[in-house]
C-alpha positions as a printed Julia matrix, in Angstrom:
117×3 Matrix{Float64}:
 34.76  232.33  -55.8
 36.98  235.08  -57.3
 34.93  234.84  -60.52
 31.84  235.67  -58.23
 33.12  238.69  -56.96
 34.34  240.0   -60.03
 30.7   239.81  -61.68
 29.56  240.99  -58.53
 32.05  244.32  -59.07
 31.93  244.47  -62.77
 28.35  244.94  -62.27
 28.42  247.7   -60.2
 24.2   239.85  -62.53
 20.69  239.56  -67.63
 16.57  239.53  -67.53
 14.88  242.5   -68.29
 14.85  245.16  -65.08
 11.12  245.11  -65.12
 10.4   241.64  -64.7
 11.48  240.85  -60.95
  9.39  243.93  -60.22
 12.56  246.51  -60.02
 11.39  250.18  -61.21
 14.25  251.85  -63.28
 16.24  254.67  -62.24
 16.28  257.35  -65.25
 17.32  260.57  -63.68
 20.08  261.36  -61.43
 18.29  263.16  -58.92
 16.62  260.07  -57.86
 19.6   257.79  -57.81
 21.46  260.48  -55.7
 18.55  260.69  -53.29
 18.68  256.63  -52.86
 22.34  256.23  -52.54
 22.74  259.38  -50.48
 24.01  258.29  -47.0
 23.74  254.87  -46.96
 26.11  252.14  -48.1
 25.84  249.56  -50.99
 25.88  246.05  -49.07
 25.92  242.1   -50.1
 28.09  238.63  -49.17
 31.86  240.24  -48.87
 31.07  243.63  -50.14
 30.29  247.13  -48.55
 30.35  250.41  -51.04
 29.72  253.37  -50.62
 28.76  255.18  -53.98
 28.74  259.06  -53.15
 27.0   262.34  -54.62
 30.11  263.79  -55.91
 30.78  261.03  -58.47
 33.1   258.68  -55.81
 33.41  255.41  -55.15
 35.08  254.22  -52.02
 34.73  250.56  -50.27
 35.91  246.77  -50.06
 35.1   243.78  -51.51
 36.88  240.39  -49.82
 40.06  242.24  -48.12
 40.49  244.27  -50.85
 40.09  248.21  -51.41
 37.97  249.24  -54.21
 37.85  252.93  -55.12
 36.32  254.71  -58.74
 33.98  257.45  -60.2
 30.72  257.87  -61.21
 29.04  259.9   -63.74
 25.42  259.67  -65.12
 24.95  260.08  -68.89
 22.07  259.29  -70.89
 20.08  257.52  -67.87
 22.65  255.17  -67.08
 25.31  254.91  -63.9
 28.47  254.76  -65.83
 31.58  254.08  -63.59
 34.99  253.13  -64.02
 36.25  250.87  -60.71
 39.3   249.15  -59.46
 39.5   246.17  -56.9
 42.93  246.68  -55.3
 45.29  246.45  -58.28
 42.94  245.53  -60.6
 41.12  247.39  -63.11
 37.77  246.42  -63.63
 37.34  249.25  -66.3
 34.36  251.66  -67.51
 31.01  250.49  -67.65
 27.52  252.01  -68.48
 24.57  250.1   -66.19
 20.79  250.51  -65.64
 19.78  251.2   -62.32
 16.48  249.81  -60.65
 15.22  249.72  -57.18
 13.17  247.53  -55.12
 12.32  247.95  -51.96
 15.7   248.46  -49.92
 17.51  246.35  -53.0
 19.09  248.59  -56.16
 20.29  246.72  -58.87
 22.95  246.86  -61.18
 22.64  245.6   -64.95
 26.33  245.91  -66.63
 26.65  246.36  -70.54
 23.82  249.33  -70.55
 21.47  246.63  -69.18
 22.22  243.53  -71.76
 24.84  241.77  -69.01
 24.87  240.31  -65.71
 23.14  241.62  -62.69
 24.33  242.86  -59.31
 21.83  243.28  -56.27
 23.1   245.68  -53.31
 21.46  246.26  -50.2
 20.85  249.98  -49.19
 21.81  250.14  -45.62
Protein backbone atom coordinates (compact mmCIF):
# COMPACT_ATOMS: atom_id res chain seq x y z
CA UNK A 1 0.00 0.00 0.00
CA UNK A 2 2.64 2.63 0.89
CA UNK A 3 4.41 1.82 -2.41
CA UNK A 4 0.99 2.79 -4.10
CA UNK A 5 0.81 6.03 -2.74
CA UNK A 6 4.19 6.96 -3.31
CA UNK A 7 3.82 6.33 -7.24
CA UNK A 8 0.64 7.88 -6.86
CA UNK A 9 2.65 11.23 -5.35
CA UNK A 10 5.81 10.85 -7.24
CA UNK A 11 3.67 11.18 -10.17
CA UNK A 12 2.18 14.20 -9.45
CA UNK A 13 1.38 5.88 -13.30
CA UNK A 14 4.05 4.67 -18.76
CA UNK A 15 1.93 4.41 -22.29
CA UNK A 16 2.05 7.15 -24.48
CA UNK A 17 -0.49 10.23 -23.29
CA UNK A 18 -2.29 9.96 -26.55
CA UNK A 19 -3.34 6.55 -26.56
CA UNK A 20 -6.14 6.37 -23.73
CA UNK A 21 -7.49 9.39 -25.56
CA UNK A 22 -5.87 12.15 -23.01
CA UNK A 23 -5.06 15.55 -25.04
CA UNK A 24 -1.70 17.06 -23.74
CA UNK A 25 -1.36 20.11 -21.84
CA UNK A 26 1.53 22.34 -23.57
CA UNK A 27 0.98 25.80 -22.30
CA UNK A 28 0.47 27.05 -18.91
CA UNK A 29 -2.42 29.09 -19.48
CA UNK A 30 -4.45 26.09 -20.07
CA UNK A 31 -3.25 24.01 -17.18
CA UNK A 32 -3.91 27.07 -14.86
CA UNK A 33 -7.40 27.46 -16.27
CA UNK A 34 -8.10 23.52 -15.47
CA UNK A 35 -6.62 23.37 -12.08
CA UNK A 36 -7.91 26.80 -11.12
CA UNK A 37 -10.41 26.29 -8.22
CA UNK A 38 -10.90 22.90 -8.03
CA UNK A 39 -9.02 20.18 -6.19
CA UNK A 40 -6.89 17.20 -7.50
CA UNK A 41 -8.87 14.00 -6.14
CA UNK A 42 -8.34 9.96 -6.12
CA UNK A 43 -8.41 6.79 -3.37
CA UNK A 44 -6.67 8.64 -0.14
CA UNK A 45 -5.64 11.77 -1.84
CA UNK A 46 -7.06 15.40 -2.18
CA UNK A 47 -4.55 18.29 -3.71
CA UNK A 48 -4.94 21.24 -4.40
CA UNK A 49 -2.33 22.50 -7.07
CA UNK A 50 -2.68 26.45 -7.14
CA UNK A 51 -1.95 29.38 -9.75
CA UNK A 52 0.83 30.81 -7.84
CA UNK A 53 3.11 27.76 -8.15
CA UNK A 54 1.72 25.94 -4.58
CA UNK A 55 0.98 22.82 -3.60
CA UNK A 56 -1.02 22.19 -0.52
CA UNK A 57 -3.06 18.80 0.46
CA UNK A 58 -3.03 15.15 2.03
CA UNK A 59 -2.46 11.94 0.99
CA UNK A 60 -3.37 8.94 3.75
CA UNK A 61 -3.11 11.19 7.11
CA UNK A 62 -0.34 12.82 5.93
CA UNK A 63 0.33 16.62 4.85
CA UNK A 64 1.81 17.12 1.54
CA UNK A 65 2.89 20.63 0.56
CA UNK A 66 5.45 21.80 -2.71
CA UNK A 67 5.84 24.16 -5.77
CA UNK A 68 5.15 24.24 -9.14
CA UNK A 69 6.71 25.80 -12.05
CA UNK A 70 6.11 25.17 -15.83
CA UNK A 71 9.19 25.01 -18.10
CA UNK A 72 9.43 23.79 -21.47
CA UNK A 73 5.68 22.35 -21.54
CA UNK A 74 6.02 20.28 -18.65
CA UNK A 75 4.55 20.63 -14.78
CA UNK A 76 7.76 20.39 -12.94
CA UNK A 77 7.28 20.22 -9.08
CA UNK A 78 9.23 19.41 -6.20
CA UNK A 79 6.76 17.71 -3.26
CA UNK A 80 7.01 16.36 0.19
CA UNK A 81 4.60 13.79 1.95
CA UNK A 82 4.94 14.72 5.64
CA UNK A 83 8.66 14.20 6.29
CA UNK A 84 9.44 12.84 3.25
CA UNK A 85 10.89 14.21 0.24
CA UNK A 86 9.60 12.99 -2.81
CA UNK A 87 11.98 15.38 -4.79
CA UNK A 88 11.80 17.42 -8.26
CA UNK A 89 10.17 16.05 -11.10
CA UNK A 90 9.32 17.24 -14.71
CA UNK A 91 5.71 15.51 -15.96
CA UNK A 92 3.42 15.78 -19.02
CA UNK A 93 0.11 16.87 -18.39
CA UNK A 94 -3.09 15.55 -20.30
CA UNK A 95 -6.71 15.88 -19.72
CA UNK A 96 -9.71 13.88 -20.26
CA UNK A 97 -12.83 14.70 -19.54
CA UNK A 98 -12.89 15.69 -15.68
CA UNK A 99 -9.54 13.27 -15.33
CA UNK A 100 -5.81 15.12 -15.73
CA UNK A 101 -3.05 12.96 -15.76
CA UNK A 102 0.27 12.92 -14.58
CA UNK A 103 3.26 11.13 -16.50
CA UNK A 104 6.55 11.40 -14.13
CA UNK A 105 10.13 11.32 -15.78
CA UNK A 106 9.04 14.09 -18.59
CA UNK A 107 6.45 11.47 -19.67
CA UNK A 108 8.75 8.10 -19.88
CA UNK A 109 7.49 6.89 -16.08
CA UNK A 110 4.51 5.92 -14.30
CA UNK A 111 1.16 7.55 -14.51
CA UNK A 112 -1.07 9.32 -12.01
CA UNK A 113 -4.88 10.02 -12.77
CA UNK A 114 -6.60 12.88 -10.54
CA UNK A 115 -10.04 13.81 -10.54
CA UNK A 116 -10.86 17.59 -11.03
CA UNK A 117 -13.46 18.31 -8.51
Amino acid sequence: MRYAIFAALAALIAAPVSADGFAKISKRADFVSLINGKDLKRFGIKLNVMPNGKIKGDAFGREVLGAWKWQQGYFCRDLYWGSRDLGPNCQIVAVQDGTIRFVADRGQGDHADFALR
